[in-house]
N, C-alpha and C positions, 0 to 999 in steps of 0.2 A: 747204164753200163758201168762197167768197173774203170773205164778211162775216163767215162764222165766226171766217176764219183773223185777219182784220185789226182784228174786234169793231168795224167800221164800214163803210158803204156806199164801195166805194172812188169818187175822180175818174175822170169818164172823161176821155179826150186828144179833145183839140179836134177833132182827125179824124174822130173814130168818132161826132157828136155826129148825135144823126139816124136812123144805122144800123139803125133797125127799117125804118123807111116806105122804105126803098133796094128795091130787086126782087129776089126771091130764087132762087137758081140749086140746083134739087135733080136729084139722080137717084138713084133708089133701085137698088138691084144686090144680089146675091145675094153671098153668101159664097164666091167663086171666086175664087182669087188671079192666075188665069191672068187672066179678065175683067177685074180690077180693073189687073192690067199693061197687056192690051191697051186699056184706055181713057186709060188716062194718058199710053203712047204713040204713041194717034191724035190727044189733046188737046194736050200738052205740046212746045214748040221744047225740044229737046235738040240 
């Protein structure tokens, strides 16, 4: 873990301060790389 590696609770950045109570965005998906393609390019501006 990251307090293992640093032997202390790291800072968080000012940004992120909060980040649990934010709304969380899941989708669960199966192990299909074709699936996992064609979601990224119905999601993603390329």
């Amino acid at each position: 873990t990251i307090v293992e590696a640093l032997g202390r609770e790291p800072e968080r950045p000012a940004g992120f301060e909060g980040i649990e109570a934010l709304p969380k965005r899941v989708l669960n998906m199966d192990a299909d790389l074709a699936a996992v393609k064609a979601l990224i390019a119905r999601t993603c501006d390329a």
